[in-house]
MARKOLTI-860274 format. One record per residue (C-alpha): residue in three letters; x, y, z. Coordinates in steps of 0.05 Angstrom, whole numbers, plus 32768, in hexadecimal, padded with zeros to 4 digits. Layout:
N
ALAXYZ...
This chain:
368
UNK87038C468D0AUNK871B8C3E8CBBUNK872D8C7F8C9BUNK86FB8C6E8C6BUNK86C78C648CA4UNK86D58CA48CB9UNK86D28CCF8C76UNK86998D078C6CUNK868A8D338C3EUNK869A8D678C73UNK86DC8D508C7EUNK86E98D4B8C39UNK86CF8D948C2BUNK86FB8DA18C6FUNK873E8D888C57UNK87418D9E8C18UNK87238DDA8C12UNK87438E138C0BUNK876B8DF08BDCUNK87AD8E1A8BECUNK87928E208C37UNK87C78E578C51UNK87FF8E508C2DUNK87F68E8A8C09UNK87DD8EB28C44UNK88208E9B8C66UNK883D8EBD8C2BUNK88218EF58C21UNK88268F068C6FUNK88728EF38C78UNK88848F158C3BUNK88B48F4F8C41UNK88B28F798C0EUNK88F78FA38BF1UNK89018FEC8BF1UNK88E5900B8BBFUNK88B38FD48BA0UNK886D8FBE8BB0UNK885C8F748BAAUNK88198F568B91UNK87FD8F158B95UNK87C28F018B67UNK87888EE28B8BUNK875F8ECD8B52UNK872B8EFB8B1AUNK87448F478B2CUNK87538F398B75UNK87918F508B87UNK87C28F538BCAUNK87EA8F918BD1UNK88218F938BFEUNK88518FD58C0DUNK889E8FC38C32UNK887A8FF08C61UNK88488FB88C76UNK880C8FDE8C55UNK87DE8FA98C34UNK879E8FB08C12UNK87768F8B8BE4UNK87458F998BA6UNK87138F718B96UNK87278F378BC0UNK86F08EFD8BB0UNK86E18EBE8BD3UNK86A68EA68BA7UNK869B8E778B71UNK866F8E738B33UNK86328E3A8B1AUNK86358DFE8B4AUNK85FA8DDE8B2BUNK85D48DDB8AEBUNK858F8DF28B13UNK85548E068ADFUNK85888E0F8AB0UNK856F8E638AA7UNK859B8EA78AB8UNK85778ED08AE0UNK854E8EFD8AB0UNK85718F3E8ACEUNK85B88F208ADCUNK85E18F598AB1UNK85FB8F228A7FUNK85AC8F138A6EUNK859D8F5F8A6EUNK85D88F628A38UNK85CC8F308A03UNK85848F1B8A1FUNK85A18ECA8A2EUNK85728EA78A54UNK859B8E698A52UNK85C78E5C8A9FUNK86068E7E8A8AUNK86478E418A9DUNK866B8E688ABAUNK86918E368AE8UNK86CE8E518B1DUNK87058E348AF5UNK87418E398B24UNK87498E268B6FUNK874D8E528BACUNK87938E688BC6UNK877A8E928C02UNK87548E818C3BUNK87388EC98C4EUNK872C8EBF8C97UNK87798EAA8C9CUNK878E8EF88C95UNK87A68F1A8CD2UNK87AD8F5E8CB3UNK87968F8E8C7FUNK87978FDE8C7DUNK875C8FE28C41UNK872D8FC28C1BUNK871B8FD88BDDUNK86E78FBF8BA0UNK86ED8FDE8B56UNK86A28FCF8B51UNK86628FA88B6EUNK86558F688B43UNK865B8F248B6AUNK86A68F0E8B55UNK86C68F538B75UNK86AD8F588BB7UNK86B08F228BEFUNK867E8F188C2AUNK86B08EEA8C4BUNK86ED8F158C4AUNK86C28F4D8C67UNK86AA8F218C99UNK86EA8F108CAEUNK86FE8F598CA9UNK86C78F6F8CD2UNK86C68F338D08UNK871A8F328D12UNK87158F7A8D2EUNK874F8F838CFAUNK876A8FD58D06UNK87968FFA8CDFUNK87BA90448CDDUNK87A390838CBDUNK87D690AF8C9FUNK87E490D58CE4UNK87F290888D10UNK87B0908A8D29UNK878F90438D34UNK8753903D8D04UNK871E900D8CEDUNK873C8FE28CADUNK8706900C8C7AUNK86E08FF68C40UNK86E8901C8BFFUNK86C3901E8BB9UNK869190398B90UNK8645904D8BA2UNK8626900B8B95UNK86628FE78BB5UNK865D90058BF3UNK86118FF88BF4UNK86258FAE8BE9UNK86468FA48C27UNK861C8FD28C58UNK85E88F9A8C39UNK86188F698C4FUNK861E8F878C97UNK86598FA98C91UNK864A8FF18CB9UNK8643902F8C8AUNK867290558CB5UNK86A790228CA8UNK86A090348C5DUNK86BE906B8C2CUNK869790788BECUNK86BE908C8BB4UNK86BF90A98B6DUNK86E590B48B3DUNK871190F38B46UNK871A90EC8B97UNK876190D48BB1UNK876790A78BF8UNK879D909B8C1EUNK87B190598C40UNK87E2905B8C7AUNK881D90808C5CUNK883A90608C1CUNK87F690548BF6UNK87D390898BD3UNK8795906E8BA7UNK8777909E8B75UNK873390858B59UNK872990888B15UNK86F2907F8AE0UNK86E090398AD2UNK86C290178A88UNK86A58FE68AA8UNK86738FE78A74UNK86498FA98A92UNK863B8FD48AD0UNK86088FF38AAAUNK85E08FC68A96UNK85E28FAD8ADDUNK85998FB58AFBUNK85898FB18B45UNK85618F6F8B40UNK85748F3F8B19UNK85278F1C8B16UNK84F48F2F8AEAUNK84E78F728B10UNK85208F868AF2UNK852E8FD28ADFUNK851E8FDA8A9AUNK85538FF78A72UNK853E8FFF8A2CUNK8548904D8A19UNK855B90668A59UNK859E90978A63UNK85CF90638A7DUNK85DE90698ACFUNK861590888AEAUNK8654905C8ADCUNK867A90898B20UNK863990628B4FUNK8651901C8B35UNK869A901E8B2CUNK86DF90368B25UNK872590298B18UNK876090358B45UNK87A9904C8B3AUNK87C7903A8B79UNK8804905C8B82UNK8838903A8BABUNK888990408BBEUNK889390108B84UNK887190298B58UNK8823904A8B38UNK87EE90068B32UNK87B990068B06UNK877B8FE08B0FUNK874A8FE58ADDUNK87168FAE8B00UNK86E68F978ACDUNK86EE8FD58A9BUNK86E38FC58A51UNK870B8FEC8A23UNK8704903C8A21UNK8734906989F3UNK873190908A3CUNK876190648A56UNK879290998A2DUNK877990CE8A5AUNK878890A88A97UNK87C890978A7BUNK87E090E28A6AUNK87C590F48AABUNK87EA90C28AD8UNK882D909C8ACEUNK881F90568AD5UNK8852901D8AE3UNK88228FDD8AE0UNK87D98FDB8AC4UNK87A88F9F8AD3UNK87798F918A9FUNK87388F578A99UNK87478F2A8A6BUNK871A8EF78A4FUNK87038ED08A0DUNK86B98EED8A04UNK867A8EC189F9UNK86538ED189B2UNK862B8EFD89BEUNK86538F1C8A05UNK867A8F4D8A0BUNK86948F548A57UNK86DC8F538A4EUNK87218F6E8A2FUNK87368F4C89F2UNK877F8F3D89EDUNK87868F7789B4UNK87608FA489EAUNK87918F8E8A1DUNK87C68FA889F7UNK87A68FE689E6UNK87948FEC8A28UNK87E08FF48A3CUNK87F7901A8A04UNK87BA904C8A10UNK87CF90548A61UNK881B90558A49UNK882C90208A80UNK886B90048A87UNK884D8FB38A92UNK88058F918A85UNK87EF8F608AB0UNK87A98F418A91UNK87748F248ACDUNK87368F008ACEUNK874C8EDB8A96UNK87568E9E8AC6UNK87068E9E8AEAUNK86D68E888AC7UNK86CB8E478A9EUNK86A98E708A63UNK86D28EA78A5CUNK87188E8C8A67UNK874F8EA18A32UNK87948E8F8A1CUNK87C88EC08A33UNK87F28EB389F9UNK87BD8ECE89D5UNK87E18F1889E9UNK88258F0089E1UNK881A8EEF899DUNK87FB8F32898BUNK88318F5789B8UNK88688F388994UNK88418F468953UNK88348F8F895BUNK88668FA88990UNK88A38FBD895AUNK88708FDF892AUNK884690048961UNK888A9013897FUNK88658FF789CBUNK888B900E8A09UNK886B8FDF8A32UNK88688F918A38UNK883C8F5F8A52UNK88428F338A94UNK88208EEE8A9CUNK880B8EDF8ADCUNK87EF8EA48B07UNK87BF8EA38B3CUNK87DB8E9E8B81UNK881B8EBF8B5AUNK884D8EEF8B7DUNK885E8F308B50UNK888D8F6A8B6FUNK88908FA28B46UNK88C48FC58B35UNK88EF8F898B4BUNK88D38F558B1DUNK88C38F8F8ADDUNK88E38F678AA1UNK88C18F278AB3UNK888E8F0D8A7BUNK88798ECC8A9AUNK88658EB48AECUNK88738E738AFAUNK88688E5A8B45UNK88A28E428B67UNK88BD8E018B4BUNK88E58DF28B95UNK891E8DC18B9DUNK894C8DF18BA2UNK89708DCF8BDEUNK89818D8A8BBAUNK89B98D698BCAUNK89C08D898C04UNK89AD8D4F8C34UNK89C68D088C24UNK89968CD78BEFUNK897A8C9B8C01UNK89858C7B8BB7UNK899E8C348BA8UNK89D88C4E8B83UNK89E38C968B5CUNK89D78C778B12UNK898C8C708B26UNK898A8CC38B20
C-alpha cells in the first residue's frame, strides 16, 4: 500500500503529537546536575521541572491541557471566573499558543507533585494518571520507600481525589506549614494573590454561587505560593498571584535567589495577570536576586512581549538603584541556577558544534 493510502487521522495525531515526543524527557532524566545548583526546565504556563544533583525532582503545576478547540455556541460559561469578573458572556479565545515538549507518561521518576492552586491550566489528570498507574515510589527524609505524594492547597487536593487520585496519597497545605522532600528540598508554603481564585465559584453554570456582597473566601483553601529551598539556591513560585505590596513581607522574611512571576498582556476589561511594571515590582518587593516572568507564553489572548520588561528594567534600574535583573526564558528551556545567574536571555541549543569534524561531501570548498 501507498503511504498516502495508508494515512489517518490517527496516525497523523500519532506521529506528531507530542510535538517534542521525549526529547525533553530524555533531558530532563539524563541530566546531571553540579554541586551546589538546582536545574529547572520550563514546561509551559507556570509548570516547572525541578531537579537537585541529588536526583530529587518535583514538579509544580505541571499541565498537559490545552485551551478553545472550537468556536461551539460562541458563550463563556456564565460562572467560568473570567465571566464572574467582568460579566463577558462572549467565548473567551483563549487558544494554547505553544506546542508540547513533554510527553507525561514518558517519566520514570518523580519524588513530588505539587500545584500552586486549582484552576484547569495548573493541575494535570494525565500526569497523575501516570503518577498513580506507574507505581512510581520515592524516599522520605529517613530512606524509607514512600508513595510519590500529591501536594497543594484545599481545593487542589479536592481536585484530584475527584480525579481518583486516593486522599491518603495527598498532603493539604497552607500557607505557614513547611514539607520536606527526600533530603535536599525543603518547600515552605506561602500566601498566594491569586486574586482570580476568588471569584472562582464551584459551578461554573448558571447555579453558580452568587457572589455579590459576600466576605470573599478564604484565599489559604484555593492557593499558595512556594519558596522551595534547594542546594542551589531559595525558588520562588508565585503561581498565578497578581501583585500584592506583601510580596515585601515575603521578601524580608525569606532570602530569595530566583522568583517566578505570571506574566501576561491583559484583555480590557481583565485583570488576571502581572503587568511588566508589576513584574518588576514584584522582584524588587521580594529582593530577589533574578526574575523569570511565566505564563506569558499560553494563551493566544493574553500573550505579551518580554521586551516589554527589558525596556522598563533598563529604564528604571539605575534610578531605583534594582539589585536584581530579569531572565527570559523559553518553553522546554534548561535554567541552572546559580550556574547560569548573569544570563538575561535562553536560547535553545543552536547544535553544530561538531562541524568539520567528519569529511564534506561538497563539489569543491568555494561552494561554502
Amino acid at each position: 500500500m501507498s503511504k498516502i493510502s495508508e494515512m489517518t487521522r490517527e496516525k497523523w495525531i500519532m506521529s506528531t503529537f507530542p510535538e517534542w515526543g521525549t526529547w525533553l524527557v530524555e533531558d530532563i532524566e539524563s541530566a546531571v546536575v553540579p554541586e551546589g545548583n538546582v536545574s529547572m526546565w520550563w514546561l509551559g504556563c507556570t509548570g516547572i521541572w525541578f531537579k537537585t544533583p541529588d536526583n530529587t525532582n518535583i514538579t509544580i503545576d505541571l499541565w498537559c491541557g490545552n485551551g478553545k478547540r472550537t468556536h461551539g455556541d460562541g458563550k463563556m460559561k456564565v460562572g467560568h471566573q473570567m465571566a464572574n469578573m467582568c460579566g463577558a458572556r462572549a467565548m473567551q479565545p483563549n487558544l494554547r499558543n505553544v506546542p508540547f515538549v513533554i510527553d507525561p507518561f514518558a517519566f520514570k521518576h518523580v519524588d513530588a507533585v505539587l500545584a500552586t492552586h486549582y484552576h484547569q491550566d495548573h493541575m494535570s489528570a494525565e500526569w497523575a494518571a501516570h503518577v498513580l498507574h506507574s507505581g512510581m515510589t520515592t524516599t522520605d527524609g529517613d530512606g524509607n520507600e514512600i508513595p510519590v505524594p500529591f501536594i497543594g492547597p484545599q481545593k487542589s487536593v479536592d481536585t484530584w481525589v475527584n480525579w481518583g487520585v486516593p486522599r491518603e496519597r495527598c498532603t493539604v497545605v497552607k500557607p505557614g506549614d513547611v514539607i520536606k522532600i527526600k533530603k535536599d528540598i525543603e518547600i515552605v508554603c506561602l500566601d498566594s494573590f491569586d486574586r482570580t481564585c476568588i471569584v472562582t465559584t464551584d459551578s461554573t453554570g448558571p447555579d453558580r454561587e452568587e457572589l455579590t456582597g459576600k466576605c470573599p473566601t478564604d484565599m489559604d483553601e484555593k492557593a499558595v505560593n512556594y519558596l522551595i529551598k534547594t542546594p542551589g539556591g531559595n525558588i520562588y513560585h508565585s503561581g498565578d498571584s497578581h501583585f500584592s505590596i506583601y510580596f515585601a513581607k515575603h521578601g524580608k522574611d525569606h532570602d530569595i535567589d530566583v522568583a517566578f512571576g505570571s506574566f501576561g498582556e491583559n484583555p480590557i476589561g481583565m485583570q488576571d495577570k502581572m503587568t511588566s511594571i508589576d513584574i518588576l515590582r514584584m522582584a524588587e518587593n521580594l529582593q530577589c536576586k533574578v526574575v523569570i516572568p511565566i505564563h506569558w507564553d499560553v494563551w493566544t489572548n493574553f500573550q505579551a512581549d518580554q521586551e516589554e520588561i527589558k525596556l522598563l528594567y533598563d529604564f528604571k534600574k539605575d534610578r531605583n538603584e534594582y539589585k536584581f535583573h530579569p531572565f527570559f526564558w523559553q518553553v522546554g528551556g534548561k535554567y541552572t541556577y546559580p550556574q547560569d545567574k548573569d544570563k538575561i536571555y535562553y536560547h535553545h541549543r543552536r547544535g553544530f558544534e561538531d562541524c568539520f569534524e567528519a569529511p564534506q561531501n561538497i563539489p569543491f570548498r568555494s561552494c561554502l
